[in-house]
C-alpha positions as CSV (number, residue, x, y, z in Angstrom):
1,X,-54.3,216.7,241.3
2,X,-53.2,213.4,239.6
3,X,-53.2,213.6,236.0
4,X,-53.9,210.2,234.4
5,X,-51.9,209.2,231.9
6,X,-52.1,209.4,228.0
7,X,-54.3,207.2,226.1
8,X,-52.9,203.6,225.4
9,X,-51.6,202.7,221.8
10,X,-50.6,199.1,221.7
11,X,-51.9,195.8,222.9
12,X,-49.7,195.3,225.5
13,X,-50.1,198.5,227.2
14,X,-53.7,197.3,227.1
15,X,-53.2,194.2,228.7
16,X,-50.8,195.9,231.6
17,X,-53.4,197.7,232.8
18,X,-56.3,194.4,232.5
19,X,-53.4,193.0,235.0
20,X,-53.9,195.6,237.0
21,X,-57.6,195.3,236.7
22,X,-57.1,191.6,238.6
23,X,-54.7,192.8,241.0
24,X,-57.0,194.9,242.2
25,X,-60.0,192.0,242.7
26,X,-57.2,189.6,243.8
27,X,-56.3,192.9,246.6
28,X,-57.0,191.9,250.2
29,X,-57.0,196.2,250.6
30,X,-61.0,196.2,251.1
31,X,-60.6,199.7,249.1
32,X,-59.4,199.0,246.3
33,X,-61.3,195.7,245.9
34,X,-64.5,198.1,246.3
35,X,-63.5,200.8,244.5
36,X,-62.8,198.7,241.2
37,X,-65.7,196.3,241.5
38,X,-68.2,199.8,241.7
39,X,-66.6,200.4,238.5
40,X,-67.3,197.2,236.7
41,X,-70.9,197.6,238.3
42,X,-71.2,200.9,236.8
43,X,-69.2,200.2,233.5
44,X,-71.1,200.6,229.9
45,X,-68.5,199.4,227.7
46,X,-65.9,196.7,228.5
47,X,-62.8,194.4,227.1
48,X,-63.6,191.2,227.9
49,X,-60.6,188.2,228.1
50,X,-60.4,185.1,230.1
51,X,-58.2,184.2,233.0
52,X,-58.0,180.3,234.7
53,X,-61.0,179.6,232.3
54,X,-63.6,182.6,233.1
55,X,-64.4,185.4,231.3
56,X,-63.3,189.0,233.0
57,X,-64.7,192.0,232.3
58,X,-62.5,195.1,232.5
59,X,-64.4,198.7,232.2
60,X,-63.1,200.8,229.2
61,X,-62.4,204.1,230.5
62,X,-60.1,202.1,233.3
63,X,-58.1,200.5,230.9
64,X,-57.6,203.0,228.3
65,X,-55.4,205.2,230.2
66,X,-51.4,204.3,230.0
67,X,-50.8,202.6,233.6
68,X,-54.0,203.6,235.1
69,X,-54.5,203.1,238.7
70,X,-57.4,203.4,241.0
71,X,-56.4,206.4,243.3
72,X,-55.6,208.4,239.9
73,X,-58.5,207.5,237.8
74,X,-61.0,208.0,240.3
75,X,-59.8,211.6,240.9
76,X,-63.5,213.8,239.9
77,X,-63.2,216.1,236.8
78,X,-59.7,214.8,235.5
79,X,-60.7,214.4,232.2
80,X,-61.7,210.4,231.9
81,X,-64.2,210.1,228.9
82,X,-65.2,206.9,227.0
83,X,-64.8,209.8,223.7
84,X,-61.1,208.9,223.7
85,X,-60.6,205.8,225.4
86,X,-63.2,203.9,222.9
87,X,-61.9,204.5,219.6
88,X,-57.9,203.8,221.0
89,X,-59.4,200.2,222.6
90,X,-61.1,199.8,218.7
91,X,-57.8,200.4,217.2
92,X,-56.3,198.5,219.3
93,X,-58.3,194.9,219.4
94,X,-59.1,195.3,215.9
95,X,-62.9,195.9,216.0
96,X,-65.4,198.2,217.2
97,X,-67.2,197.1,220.6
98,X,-70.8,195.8,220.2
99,X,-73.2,193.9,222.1
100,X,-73.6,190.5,222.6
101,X,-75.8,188.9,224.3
102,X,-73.6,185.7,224.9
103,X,-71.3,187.6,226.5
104,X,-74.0,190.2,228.6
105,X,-74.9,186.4,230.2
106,X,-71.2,185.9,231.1
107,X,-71.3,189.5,232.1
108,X,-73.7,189.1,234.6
109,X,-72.2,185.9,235.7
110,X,-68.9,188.0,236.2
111,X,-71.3,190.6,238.3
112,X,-72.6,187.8,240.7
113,X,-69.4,186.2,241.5
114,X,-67.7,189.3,242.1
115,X,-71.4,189.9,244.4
116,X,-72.1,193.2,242.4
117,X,-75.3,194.0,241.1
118,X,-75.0,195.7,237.6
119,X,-76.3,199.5,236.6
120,X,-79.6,199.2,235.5
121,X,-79.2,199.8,231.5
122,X,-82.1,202.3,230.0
123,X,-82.1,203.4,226.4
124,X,-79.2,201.7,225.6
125,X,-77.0,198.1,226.4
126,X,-73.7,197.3,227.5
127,X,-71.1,196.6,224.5
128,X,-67.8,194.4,224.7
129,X,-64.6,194.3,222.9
130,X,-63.2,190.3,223.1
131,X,-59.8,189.5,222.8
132,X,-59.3,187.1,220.0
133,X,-57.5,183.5,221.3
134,X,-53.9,185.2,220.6
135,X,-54.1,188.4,222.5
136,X,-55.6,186.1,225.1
137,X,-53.2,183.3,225.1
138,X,-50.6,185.8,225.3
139,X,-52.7,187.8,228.6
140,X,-53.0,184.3,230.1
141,X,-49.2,183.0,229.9
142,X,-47.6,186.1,230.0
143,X,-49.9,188.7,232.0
144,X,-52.5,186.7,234.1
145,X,-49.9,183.7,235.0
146,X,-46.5,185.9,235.6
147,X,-47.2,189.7,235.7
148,X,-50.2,189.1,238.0
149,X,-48.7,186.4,240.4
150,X,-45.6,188.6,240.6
151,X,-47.4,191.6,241.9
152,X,-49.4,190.0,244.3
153,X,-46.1,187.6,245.8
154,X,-44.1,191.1,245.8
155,X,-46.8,193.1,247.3
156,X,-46.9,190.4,249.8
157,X,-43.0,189.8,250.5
158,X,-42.8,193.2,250.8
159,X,-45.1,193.4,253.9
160,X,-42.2,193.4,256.9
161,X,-44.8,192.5,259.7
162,X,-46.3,189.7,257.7
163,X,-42.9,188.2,256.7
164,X,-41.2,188.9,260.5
165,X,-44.3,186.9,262.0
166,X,-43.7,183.9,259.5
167,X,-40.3,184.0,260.1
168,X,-40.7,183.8,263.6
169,X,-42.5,181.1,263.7
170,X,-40.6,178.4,260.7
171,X,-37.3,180.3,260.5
172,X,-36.1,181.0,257.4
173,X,-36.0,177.7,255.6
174,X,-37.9,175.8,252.8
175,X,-40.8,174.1,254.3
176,X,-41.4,171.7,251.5
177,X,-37.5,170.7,250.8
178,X,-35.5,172.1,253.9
179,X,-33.4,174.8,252.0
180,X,-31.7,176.7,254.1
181,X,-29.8,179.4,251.9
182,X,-27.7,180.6,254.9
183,X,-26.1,177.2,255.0
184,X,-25.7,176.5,251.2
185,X,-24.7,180.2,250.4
186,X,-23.2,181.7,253.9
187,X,-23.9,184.9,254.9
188,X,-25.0,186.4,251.4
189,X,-27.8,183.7,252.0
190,X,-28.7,184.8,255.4
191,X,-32.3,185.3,255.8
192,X,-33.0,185.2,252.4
193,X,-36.7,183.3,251.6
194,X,-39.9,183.6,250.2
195,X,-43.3,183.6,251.6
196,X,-46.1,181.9,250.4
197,X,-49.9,182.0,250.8
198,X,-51.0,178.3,252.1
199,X,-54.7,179.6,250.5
200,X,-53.9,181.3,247.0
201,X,-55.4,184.9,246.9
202,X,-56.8,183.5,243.9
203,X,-58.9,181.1,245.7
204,X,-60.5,183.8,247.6
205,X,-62.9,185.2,244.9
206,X,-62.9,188.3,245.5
207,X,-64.5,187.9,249.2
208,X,-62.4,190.4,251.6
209,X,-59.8,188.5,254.0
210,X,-57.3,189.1,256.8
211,X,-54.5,187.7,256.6
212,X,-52.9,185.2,259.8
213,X,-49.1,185.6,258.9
214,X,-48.4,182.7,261.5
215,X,-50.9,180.4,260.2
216,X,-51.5,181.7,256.2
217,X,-48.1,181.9,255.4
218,X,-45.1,180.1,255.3
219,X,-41.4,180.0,254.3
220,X,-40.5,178.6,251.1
221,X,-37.5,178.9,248.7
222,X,-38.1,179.9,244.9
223,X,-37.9,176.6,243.1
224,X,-40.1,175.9,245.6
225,X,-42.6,178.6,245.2
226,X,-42.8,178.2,241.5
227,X,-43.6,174.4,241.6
228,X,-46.6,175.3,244.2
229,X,-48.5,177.7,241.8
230,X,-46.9,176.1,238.7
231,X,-49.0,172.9,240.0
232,X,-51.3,174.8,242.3
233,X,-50.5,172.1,244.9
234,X,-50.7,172.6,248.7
235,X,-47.2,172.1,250.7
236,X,-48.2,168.5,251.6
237,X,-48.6,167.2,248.1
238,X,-45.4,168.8,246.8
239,X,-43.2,167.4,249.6
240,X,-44.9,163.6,248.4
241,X,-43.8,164.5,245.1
242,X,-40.2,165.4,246.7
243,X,-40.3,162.5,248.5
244,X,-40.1,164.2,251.9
């Protein structure tokens, strides 16, 4: 059996595993995209932050394990209970969780994009823990805008067919500025390149997508890739801004 991990004791082992919370409804594995949305369905208590401008909801007992993932925390009779992960996430944040009704609104906003409906509460109401603007300047910059985006381009990169078929098809060379790092660097840059997604994952909300490597992705080099997210540009409107 999988044991989960110890309970988390710092903010940013907190926020490591909110990342992983958005990995997972950024995932085009219809699985895992299932699995963790049935548990913000079926959450009670939740730490709430915002990411590109929206509120997200992540469910306590999720997040309050050290480097918790889904085929590990949904393991039955392992030992998950709110009874410890609660008072760490209070310790943490700085306050105890509470309800709110502002934030049960944005809740079930969250619920309905995400095309959940949420647990039918009886006897008792869903409570929240929100990051103050620090902690979630810091998730946004550092977590949301780098940790995330870097799972999801190396989950990605590392997926040989995906990347053979785009290769195939462009060659391995910069389609907004024509880098080819086998000329410039010889044969340490041979086939070097990354890929990138022409519709951000991001943009997919959530909905469950297969991906066309020959159409969906295509070669670019780092600086590149950067500049596209940075500015969240398609390829045309970054080769104008090259001049290409």
């Amino acid at each position: 059996m999988r044991k989960l991990g110890r309970i988390i004791r710092d903010i940013s082992e907190l926020m490591n595993n909110l990342c992983q919370v958005d990995i997972y409804l950024n995932d085009d594995n219809e699985e895992n995209y299932k699995n963790m949305v049935r548990l913000i369905a079926n959450g009670t208590n939740f730490v709430v932050y915002k990411a590109e401008g929206r509120y997200h909801f992540a469910p306590s007992r999720f997040v309050g394990y050290l480097n918790n993932d889904l085929l590990t925390h949904l393991v039955k009779n392992n030992g998950k209970h709110g009874w410890y992960t609660s008072p760490a996430i209070d310790s943490i944040i700085g306050h105890t969780r509470t309800f709110n009704q502002a934030l049960e609104n944005e809740y079930l906003r969250f619920c309905d994009r995400l095309g959940i409906t949420p647990k039918h509460m009886v006897d008792t109401q869903r409570k929240y823990w929100l990051l103050d603007n620090k902690q979630n300047n810091i998730y946004a910059e550092e977590y949301y805008e780098g940790s995330l985006q870097q799972a999801l381009v190396n989950r990605y990169e590392r997926n040989p067919i995906a990347r053979k078929k785009c290769i195939e098809k462009y060659g391995c060379i910069c389609q907004v500025c024509g880098m080819d790092f086998g000329k410039v660097y010889g044969e340490l840059g041979n086939g070097f390149i990354h890929v990138h997604h022409i519709v951000p994952i991001s943009a997919q909300k959530g909905e469950v997508h297969k991906i066309d490597p020959e159409n969906s992705l295509v070669p670019v080099c780092p600086n590149c890739h950067a500049m596209l997210h940075k500015g969240k540009l398609s390829i045309e409107e970054l080769r104008k801004i090259l001049g290409k």
